[in-house]
C-alpha angles and dihedrals in degrees: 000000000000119000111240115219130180126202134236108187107181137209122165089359091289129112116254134135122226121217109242090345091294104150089206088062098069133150124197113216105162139014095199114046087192099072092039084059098037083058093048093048091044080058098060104248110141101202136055130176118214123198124189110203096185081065099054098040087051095031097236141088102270108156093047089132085064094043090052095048093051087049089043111043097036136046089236117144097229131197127174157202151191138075097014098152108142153018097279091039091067092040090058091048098051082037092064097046111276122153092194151020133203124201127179110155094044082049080063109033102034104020092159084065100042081047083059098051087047093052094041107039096018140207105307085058104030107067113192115227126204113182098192136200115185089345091306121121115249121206132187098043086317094285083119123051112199133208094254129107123233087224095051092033092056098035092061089047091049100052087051086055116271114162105186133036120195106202119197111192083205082194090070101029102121107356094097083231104138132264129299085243088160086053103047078038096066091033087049087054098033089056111010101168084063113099101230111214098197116215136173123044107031105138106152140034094246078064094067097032084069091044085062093050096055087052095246103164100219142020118203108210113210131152096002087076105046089051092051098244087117119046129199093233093055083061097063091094086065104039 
């Protein structure tokens, strides 16, 4: 059965979704992240993704205190992203409760260093991100497309272990436009010992109904539910 997992992005501490990852397309859902994972986890859903844009704007961990109250005050299994960039970034991250974190720019522009995570904390904690645009890999909150491929991209990392890849179609991230399912397809046939964790585009539960059937591990709910076009109580069958 598919994992549910719904996402937290933070800016200013506070809960909003960006369109696309344009930071002047901003929505603000929640002042306080803590109640919006207290209600996920009351749900019964077992997993939750943060993401801290000012991180990865600034290319630091910056919301680390929010990060630390979610861990803290729920029994959430919690990975994150954004602005681990270093070292320190990943220690604070672990430090404040974290089970997993995920890195995608640092796979591309310090690859040597995200190696070293892999080899030291391995492939059940290190979760390898690839943000795509026409099946090329986008760093720095997608506002820059490389010359690297997602499948080459993802082929070196996995034979250096990586268990998990966490694929954002940034085409369809916020536009309640429906899943890449063509794309996860050819990267569930591609790599099919990787466990896919699906983002960007699921609006409905018949989404995520299909993402089941291709045998994609994980589903990351974003902006369907905090537009109320997913409801909680819609995710029980796959709870």
């Amino acid at each position: 059965m598919i994992e549910i997992i719904p996402a937290i992005d933070l800016i200013d501490g506070k809960c909003v979704r960006l369109v696309q990852g344009d930071f002047d397309k901003k929505t603000e859902y929640h002042s306080n992240p803590l109640e919006v994972a207290k209600r996920f986890e009351d749900a019964g859903i077992k997993r939750l993704h943060v993401v801290d844009l000012d991180g990865a704007r600034q290319k630091k961990v910056v919301n680390h205190k929010v990060l630390e109250d979610i861990c803290s005050n729920t029994s959430l299994h919690v990975d994150f992203g954004g602005g681990i960039q270093s070292e320190e970034d990943i220690k604070i991250a672990f430090n404040a409760g974290v089970k997993q974190v995920t890195g995608g720019s640092i796979a591309i522009k310090n690859p040597e260093l995200f190696k070293s995570w892999l080899k030291n904390y391995g492939g059940e904690k290190i979760i390898l991100g690839a943000d795509v645009k026409n099946k090329m890999i986008a760093v720095s909150g997608w506002q820059e497309v490389t010359a690297t491929s997602l499948f080459d991209f993802t082929e070196e990392y996995a034979d250096l272990g990586a268990k998990y890849l966490f694929c954002t179609d940034v085409s369809k991230d916020g536009l309640l436009a429906g899943p890449s399912f063509e794309l996860y397809n050819e990267i569930r046939n591609k790599f099919p010992k990787l466990r896919l964790i699906a983002s960007g585009g699921v609006t409905t539960i018949d989404d995520i109904t299909k993402l089941n059937e291709m045998g994609v591990y994980a589903a990351i709910i974003g902006k369907a539910y905090y537009e109320g076009r997913i409801k909680l109580e819609d995710l029980k069958r796959f709870l």
